[in-house]
N, C-alpha and C positions, 0 to 999 in steps of 0.2 A: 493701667495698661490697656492696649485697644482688644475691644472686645474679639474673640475666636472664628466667629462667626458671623460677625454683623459685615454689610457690603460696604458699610459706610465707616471712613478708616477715623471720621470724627467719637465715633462710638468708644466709650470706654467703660469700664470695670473701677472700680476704687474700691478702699480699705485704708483705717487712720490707723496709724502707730500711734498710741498714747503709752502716757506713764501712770501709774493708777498709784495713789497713794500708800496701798497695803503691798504694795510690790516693789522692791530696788530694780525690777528688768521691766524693759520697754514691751509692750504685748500689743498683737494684730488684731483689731476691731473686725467683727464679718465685712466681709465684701461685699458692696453692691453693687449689684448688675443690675436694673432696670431700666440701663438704656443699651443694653443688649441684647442679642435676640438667640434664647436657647439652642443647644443644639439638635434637640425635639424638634424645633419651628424649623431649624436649618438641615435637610434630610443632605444625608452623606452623598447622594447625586447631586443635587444644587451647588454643596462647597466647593464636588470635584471638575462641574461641569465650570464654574466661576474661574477658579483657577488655571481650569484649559484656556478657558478666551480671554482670560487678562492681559493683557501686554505689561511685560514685568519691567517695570524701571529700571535703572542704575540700581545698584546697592539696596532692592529689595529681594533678588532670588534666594537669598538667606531665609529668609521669611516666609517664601511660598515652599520652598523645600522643608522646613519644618514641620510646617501645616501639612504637608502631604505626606512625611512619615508618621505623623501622629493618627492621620483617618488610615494611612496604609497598616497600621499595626493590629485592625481587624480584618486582615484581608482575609480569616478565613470564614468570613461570614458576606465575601463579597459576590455580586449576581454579576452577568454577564456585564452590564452597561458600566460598572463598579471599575472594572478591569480594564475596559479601551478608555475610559475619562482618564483611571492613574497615569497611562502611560501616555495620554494627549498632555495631560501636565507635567511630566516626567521631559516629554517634548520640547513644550515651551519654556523649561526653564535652561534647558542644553543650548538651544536656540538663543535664550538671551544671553547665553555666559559663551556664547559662540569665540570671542575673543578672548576667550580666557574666564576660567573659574577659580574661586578661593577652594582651599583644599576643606572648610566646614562646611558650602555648601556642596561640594563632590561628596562627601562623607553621609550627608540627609540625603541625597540623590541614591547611595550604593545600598544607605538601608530601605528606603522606600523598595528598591526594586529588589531585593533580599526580602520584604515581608510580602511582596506578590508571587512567592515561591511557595506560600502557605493557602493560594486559593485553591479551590478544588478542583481535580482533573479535570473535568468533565464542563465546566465553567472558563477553566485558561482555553480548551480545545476549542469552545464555542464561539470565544474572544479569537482566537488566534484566525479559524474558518472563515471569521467575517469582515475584522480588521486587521489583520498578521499580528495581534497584541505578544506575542510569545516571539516571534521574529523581531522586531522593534526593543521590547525589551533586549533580548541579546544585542542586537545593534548598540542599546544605549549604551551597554554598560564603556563596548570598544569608543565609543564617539567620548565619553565623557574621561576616559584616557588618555584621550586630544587634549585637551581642554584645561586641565589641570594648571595654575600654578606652581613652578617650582620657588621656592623660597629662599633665593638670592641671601650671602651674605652669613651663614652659618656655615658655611664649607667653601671649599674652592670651588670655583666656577668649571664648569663640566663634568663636576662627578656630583651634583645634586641627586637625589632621589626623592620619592614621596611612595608612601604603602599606607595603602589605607584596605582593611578589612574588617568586614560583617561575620555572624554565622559563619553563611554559606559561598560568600563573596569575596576571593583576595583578589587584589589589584596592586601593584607597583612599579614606579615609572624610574625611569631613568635617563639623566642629560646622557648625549653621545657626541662624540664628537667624528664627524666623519674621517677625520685626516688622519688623526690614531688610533681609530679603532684596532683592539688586538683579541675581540671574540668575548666574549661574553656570558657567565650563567648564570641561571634561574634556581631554584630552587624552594620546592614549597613541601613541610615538616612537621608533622603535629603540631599546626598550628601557626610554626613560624615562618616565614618569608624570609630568603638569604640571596642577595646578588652578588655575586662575585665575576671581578672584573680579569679574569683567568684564561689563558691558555691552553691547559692541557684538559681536554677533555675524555681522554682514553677511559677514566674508570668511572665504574658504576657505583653511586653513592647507596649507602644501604639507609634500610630506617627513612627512605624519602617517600613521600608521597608521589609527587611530581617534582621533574625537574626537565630544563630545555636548554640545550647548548647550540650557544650561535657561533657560528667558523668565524677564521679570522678573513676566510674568506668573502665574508657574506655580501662587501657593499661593490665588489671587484666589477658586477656588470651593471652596474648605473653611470647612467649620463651626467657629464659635470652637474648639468643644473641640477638632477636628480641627486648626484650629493650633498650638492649647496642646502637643501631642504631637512636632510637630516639633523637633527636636532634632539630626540629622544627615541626608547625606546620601551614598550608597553610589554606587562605582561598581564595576563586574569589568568583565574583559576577558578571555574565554578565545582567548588563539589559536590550539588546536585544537578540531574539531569533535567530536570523538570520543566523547561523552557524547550529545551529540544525535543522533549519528549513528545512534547503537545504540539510540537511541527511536522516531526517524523514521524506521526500517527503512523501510516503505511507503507512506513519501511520496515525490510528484512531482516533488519540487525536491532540486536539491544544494545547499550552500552551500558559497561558496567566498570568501566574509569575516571577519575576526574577529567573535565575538559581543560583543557590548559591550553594557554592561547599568545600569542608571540605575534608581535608587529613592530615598525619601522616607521612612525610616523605614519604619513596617510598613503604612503607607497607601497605599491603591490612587489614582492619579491619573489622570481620565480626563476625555475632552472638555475638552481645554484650549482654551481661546482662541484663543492662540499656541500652534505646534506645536513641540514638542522639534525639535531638529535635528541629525542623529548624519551626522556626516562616513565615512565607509565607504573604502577602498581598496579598487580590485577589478582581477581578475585579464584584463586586456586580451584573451589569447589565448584566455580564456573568451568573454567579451563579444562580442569583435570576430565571434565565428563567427555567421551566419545561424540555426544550428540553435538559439539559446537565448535566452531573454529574462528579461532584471534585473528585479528587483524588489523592492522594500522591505518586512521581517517581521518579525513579533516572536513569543516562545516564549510560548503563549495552553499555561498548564495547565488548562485544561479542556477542553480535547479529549481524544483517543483515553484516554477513558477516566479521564482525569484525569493520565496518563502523560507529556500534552506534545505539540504539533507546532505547526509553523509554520504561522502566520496571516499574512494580510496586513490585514485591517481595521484601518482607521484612520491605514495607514500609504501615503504612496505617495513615487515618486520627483519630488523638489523640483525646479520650473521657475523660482522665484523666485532672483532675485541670482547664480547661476550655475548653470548649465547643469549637471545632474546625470548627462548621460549622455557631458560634455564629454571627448576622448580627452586634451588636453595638459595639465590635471591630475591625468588617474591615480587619480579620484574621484568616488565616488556621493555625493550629499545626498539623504539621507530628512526627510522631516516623517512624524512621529507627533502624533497625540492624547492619549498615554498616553506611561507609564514602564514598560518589562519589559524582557527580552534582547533585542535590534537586530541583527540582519546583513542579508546581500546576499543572495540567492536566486535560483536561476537556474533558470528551468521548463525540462527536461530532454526534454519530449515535444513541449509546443507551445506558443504562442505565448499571452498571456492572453487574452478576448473579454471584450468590453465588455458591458453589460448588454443593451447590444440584440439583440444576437446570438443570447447566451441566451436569451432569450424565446423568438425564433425557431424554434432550436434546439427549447427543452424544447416549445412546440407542433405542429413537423412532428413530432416524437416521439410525444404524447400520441394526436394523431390520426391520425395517420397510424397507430398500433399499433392502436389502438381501432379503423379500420378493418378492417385485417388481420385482429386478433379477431374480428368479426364473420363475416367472409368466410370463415373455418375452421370457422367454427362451421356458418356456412350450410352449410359441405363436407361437414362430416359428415352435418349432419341429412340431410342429400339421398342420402347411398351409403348412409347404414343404411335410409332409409324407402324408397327410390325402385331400391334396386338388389337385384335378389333373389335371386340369385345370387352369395351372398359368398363367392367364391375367395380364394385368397392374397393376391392382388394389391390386392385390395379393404381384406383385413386389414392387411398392410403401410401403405397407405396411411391407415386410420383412425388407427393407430400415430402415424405419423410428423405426421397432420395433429394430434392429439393432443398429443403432445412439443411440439412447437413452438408451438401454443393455449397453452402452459399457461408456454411460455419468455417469450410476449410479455404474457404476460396479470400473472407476476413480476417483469418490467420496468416495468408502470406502476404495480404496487402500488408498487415499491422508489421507485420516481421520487416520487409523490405521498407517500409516507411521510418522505423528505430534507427535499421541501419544503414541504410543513405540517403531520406530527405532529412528537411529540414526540422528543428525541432517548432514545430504548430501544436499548441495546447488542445485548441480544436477540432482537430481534424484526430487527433491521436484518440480522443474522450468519444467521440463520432463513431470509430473502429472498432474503440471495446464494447459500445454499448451494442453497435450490430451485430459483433463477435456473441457478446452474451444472449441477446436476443435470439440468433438463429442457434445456436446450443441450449436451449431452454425448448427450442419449436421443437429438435432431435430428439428431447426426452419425451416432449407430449406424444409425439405422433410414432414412437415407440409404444407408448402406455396402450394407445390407441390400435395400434396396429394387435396388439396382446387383446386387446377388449374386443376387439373386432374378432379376433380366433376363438374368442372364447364365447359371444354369441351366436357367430355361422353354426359352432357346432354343436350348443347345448339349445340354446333359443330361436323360435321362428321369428325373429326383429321385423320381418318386412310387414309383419302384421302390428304392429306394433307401436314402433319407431318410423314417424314420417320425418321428411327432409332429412333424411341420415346422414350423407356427406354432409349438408350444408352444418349440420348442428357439432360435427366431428371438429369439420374447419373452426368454426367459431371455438372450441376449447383449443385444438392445435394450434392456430395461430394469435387466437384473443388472451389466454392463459400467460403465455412470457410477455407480451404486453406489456399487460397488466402489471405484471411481476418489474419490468423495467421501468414503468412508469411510476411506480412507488418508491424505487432506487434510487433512483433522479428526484423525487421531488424530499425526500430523506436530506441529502444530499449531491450535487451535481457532483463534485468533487470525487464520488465514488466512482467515476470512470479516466483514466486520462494514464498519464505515465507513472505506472508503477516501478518499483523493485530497483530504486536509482536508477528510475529511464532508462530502464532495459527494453520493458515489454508494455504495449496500450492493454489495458488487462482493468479488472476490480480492486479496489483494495480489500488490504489482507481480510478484516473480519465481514466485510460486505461480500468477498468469494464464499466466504465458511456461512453466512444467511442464505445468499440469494442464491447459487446457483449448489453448493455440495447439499443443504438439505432437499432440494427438489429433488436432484440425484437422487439421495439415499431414499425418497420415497417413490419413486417410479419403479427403482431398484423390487424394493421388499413389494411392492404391487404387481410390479410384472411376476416377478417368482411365483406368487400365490399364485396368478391365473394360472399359467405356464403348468403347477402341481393338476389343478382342477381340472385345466386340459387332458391332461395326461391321464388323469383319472375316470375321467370321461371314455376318453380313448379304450381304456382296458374293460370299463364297461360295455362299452359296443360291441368291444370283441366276441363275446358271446350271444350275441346278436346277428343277423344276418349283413353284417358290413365287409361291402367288397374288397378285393385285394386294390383295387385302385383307388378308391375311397380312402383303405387303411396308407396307402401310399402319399396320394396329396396330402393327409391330415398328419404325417408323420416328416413329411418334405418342407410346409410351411412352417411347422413348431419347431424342426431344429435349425432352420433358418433365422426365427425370431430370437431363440433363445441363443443361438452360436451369438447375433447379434450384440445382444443387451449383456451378452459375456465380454462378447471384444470393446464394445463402452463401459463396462464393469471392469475391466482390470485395466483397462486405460488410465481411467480418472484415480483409479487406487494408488497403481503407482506413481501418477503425480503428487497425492495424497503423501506418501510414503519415502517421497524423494528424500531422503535426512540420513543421517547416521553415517558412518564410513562406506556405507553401500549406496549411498545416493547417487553417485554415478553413474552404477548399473542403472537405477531408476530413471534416471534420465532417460538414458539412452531406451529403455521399454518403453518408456512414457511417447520418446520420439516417435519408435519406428509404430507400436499398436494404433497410435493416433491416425497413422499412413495406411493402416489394413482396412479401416474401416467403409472407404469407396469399393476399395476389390473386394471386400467380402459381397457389400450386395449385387458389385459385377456378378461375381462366380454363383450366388446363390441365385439370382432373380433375374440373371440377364442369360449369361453364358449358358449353364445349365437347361435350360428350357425349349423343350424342343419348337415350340412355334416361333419362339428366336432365330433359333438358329436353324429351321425352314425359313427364317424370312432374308437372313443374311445369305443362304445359298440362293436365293434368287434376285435378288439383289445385286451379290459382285460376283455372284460363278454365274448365271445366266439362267438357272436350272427350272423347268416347265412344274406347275403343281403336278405329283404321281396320283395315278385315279385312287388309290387309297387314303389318301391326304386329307380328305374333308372328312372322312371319320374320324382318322386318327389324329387329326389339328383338334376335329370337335373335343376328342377325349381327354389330350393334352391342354388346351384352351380351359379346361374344365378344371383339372389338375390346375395350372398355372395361376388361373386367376381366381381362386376360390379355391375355398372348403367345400362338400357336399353338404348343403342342410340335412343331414343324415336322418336327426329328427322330424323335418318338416316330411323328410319322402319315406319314411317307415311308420308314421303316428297320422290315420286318418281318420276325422271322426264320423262315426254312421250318421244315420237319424233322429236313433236313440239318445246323440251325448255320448255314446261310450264309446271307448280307444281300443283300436283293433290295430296288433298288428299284419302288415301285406308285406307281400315280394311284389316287384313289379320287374319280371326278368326282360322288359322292353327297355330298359333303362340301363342293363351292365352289360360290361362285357366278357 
């Protein structure tokens, strides 16, 4: 026989049958192979990559599908490259049986890609990232569906079938004929596969795993020629998810039903009349929990890129002839409008909203940001034109009003780009990363703005600390960087259209790295300072610290900290958005996102009297009063700073030692 592995098909193996004199049976001599080449010498890349680039002859795909179930039966020992080679030869052999395959080679094709169900997550997701190997495979199995031979001549002609299943993999085809068709069902059962060529499909079969009924209506809107083509019709049944899994990494739902899948030849069927109707088993102790909600989907490849994810359009859970959410049959009914892959899907975060909601939603969003924008914008023009004295605190604050201008200002480009341009992969992946970016600058130059309160008023820094701003800037705007640039080089992928191309956003577990741990630590950093402040604060008090003094240092802490509160229950309640109350959550999550401009309006703009001296002479006309340069001086002081309380109460003599002074030229 020819050798397994040798490239040369003259290579062979041999073994004699002899008869031995002490024996009445004929017995097999050792085999020799030595003019073949081990499968040690022959590494499972070279067989797999040989087989991708072969061009398979007539009447050898039998033989390379073999060879490729046999190396695919360790597939759980397979590496990344192990994975795109099976399914490049999975490829070429679909490809040369293009006009037709025998049902033993479809049968070594369904198990090859049934034992690629057994390589490791983390390995199909690396394949799948690089070469859609997880997409391609689900392709194959529908393409090799096509493909199949029926076997003429053991039944009447037009009600042929062929079922062929794996494990994990049922498949079964069926002749149609367009002119009689009278609807059609499916049906898949501990194990066994049942088509019935039936009519009435009102009841709900019990004890089914999966089942899919097609109307008699189904072929009523195609085009003559469109019917002329019909000739069979396909069903699969994956009962693991593990192919999709690994494409729908960053999607919001899990699925926890067999996919079941319904086609028409190579014809897309859409806007039916009557809706398909695919009987689902789903998992009770899923369902029954408060935290999740069912719903009916289908695998729409034109999403993410063309890779695949779950949609729900077109598809909802069926209230007709039996209750689809009913607990004593153990079973969902979906209606579709279409034919593609069918499961069960369970929203993992929160609950679905109905269109009106969203509306809601997406306009306290719009306007209420658009507000905010505005209200930042005012903030700045007013500290740069109206405040003359740009200290630290001044700078800090243009920073931070800055950052977050520009985080709310890529929240509505991203929002209005989902929902009426076009879908650009690019430009959408562009949005989130600036979105993330400038929300990462918010938290630094927050932490910053805390560290800054927290040396004006315990430490002399200027002695200290040279190029202060310049070395702030460099963490404020170098830190999220940095932080994105490691994102991106991780994976690009981690920015673009999330949550079924809702939102330009991170995916799910790159949100929960990159940007909720920063959170949660800027968070517990700010608090500390914010306590040490404050403690600070109560020690002075016994000190000679003036009423003005105790006033700006009590004016900018609860400004910082109201702050990092209104970004602390912001981000919580998106955190938290789940359960039957996720609604509510939203809806906080919307409007707190929108306070966050007007609070530093009202705190740091509005508030401030040398502001608002600078707006009364501005649009009321109004002259400086001859008390005004003190009282801007004293204000000016308040606004844009802390007192170094310690720097003007701690002088050192001659001696080295710390005395303290009053210097009553200094209050008022």
């Amino acid at each position: 026989m020819e050798c397994p592995y040798s490239e040369d098909s003259a290579s062979t193996a041999k073994r004699k049958c002899v008869c031995k004199p002490t024996s009445s049976r004929a017995e097999w001599e050792s085999p020799v192979t030595s003019a073949c080449t081990s499968q040690s010498q022959a590494s499972r890349g070279e067989r797999l990559n040989h087989l991708a680039n072969t061009t398979i002859p007539p009447g050898q795909a039998k033989k390379v599908a073999e060879q490729l179930a046999n190396i695919t039966s360790e597939a759980d020992n397979f590496e990344e490259n192990d994975v795109t080679l099976s399914v490049d030869v999975i490829d070429n052999i679909l490809e040369s049986g293009a006009n037709g395959t025998d049902i033993e080679v479809a049968e070594d094709v369904l198990l090859s890609v049934d034992n690629l169900l057994h390589v490791d997550h983390e390995v199909l997701v690396a394949s799948q990232n690089n070469e859609n190997s997880a997409t391609r495979l689900i392709e194959s199995v529908e393409k090799l569906a096509l493909i199949v031979h029926f076997v003429h001549g053991c039944m009447e002609s037009g009600n042929q079938s062929v079922t062929i299943e794996t494990e994990n993999i049922a498949l079964i085809l069926a002749e149609m004929d367009s002119e009689s068709f009278a609807g059609l069902k499916f049906r898949f059962s501990s194990g066994n596969l049942e088509l019935s060529r039936r009519t009435n499909f009102d009841d709900v079969i019990e004890d089914t795993k999966a089942s899919v009924h097609l109307p008699t209506s189904l072929l009523d809107g195609l085009e003559p020629d469109e019917r002329s083509q019909v000739n069979r019709v396909q069903f699969v049944v994956h009962k693991l998810n593990t192919f999709f899994k690994a494409v729908d990494i960053n999607g919001t739902h899990a699925r926890f039903s067999p996919v079941i899948a319904a086609s028409i030849g190579e014809l897309r069927i859409t806007n039916l009349r009557e809706p398909v109707r695919i009987q689902i088993p789903r998992n009770n102790q899923v369902v029954d929990s408060t935290l999740y909600n069912v719903s009916c989907a289908f695998w729409d490849y034109n999403l993410s890129d063309g890779a695949g994810a779950w949609s729900e359009e077109g598809c909802e859970v069926s209230s007709n002839g039996t209750d689809g959410q009913r607990a004593d049959n153990n079973v969902t009914v979906c209606e579709c409008n279409h034919l593609t892959n069918f499961a069960l899907l369970v929203n993992i975060y929160s609950n679905d909203i109905d269109e009106t909601h969203q509306k809601s939603l997406s306009k306290i969003s719009y306007i209420g940001c658009g507000v905010s924008l505005i209200a930042l914008v005012v903030t700045l023009i007013s500290i740069i034109v109206y405040r003359k004295k740009k200290n630290k605190a001044a700078k800090i604050l243009i920073s931070l009003c800055s950052a977050l201008s520009m985080a709310l200002l890529m929240f509505l480009i991203g929002g209005v780009f989902v929902d009426l341009g076009p879908r650009i992969p690019g430009i959408c992946a562009t949005i989130a990363v600036l979105q993330h970016y400038f929300l990462l600058a918010v938290l630094l130059w927050m932490a910053l703005e805390a560290t800054y309160l927290y040396l004006k008023l315990v430490k002399v820094f200027e002695n200290y600390i040279k190029n202060f701003m310049v070395k702030f800037s460099l963490i404020g705007w170098g830190v999220p960087l940095i932080i994105v640039i490691i994102v991106l080089a991780v994976d690009i992928k981690n920015y673009g259209y999330m949550y079924n191309d809702r939102i330009c956003w991170l995916s799910q577990y790159t949100f929960y790295r990159a940007f909720l741990v920063p959170f949660g630590v800027v968070l517990i950093f700010n608090s500390v300072i914010f306590c040490l402040v404050i403690h600070q604060i109560c020690g002075l008090n016994s000190r000679a610290l003036t009423t003005s003094e105790r006033f700006s240092i009590q004016a900018q802490l609860r400004a910082a900290i109201g702050l990092m509160a209104l970004l602390g229950l912001t981000w919580t309640f998106a955190i938290f958005a789940i359960s039957e109350a996720s609604l509510v959550f939203m809806y906080l999550f919307a409007i707190f996102n929108c306070l966050q401009g007007l609070f530093i309006f009202v705190f740091h703009c509005a508030l401030k009297t040398d502001i608002q001296n600078g707006w009364k002479r501005t649009f009321c006309g109004q002259e400086k009063a001859p008390y005004e340069s003190k009282e801007s001086n004293k204000t000016s002081s308040s606004s844009n700073g802390i007192f170094s309380t310690a720097h003007k109460y701690q002088v050192k003599d001659n001696g080295n030692k710390t005395a303290l002074t009053s210097d009553s030229t200094t209050t008022t």
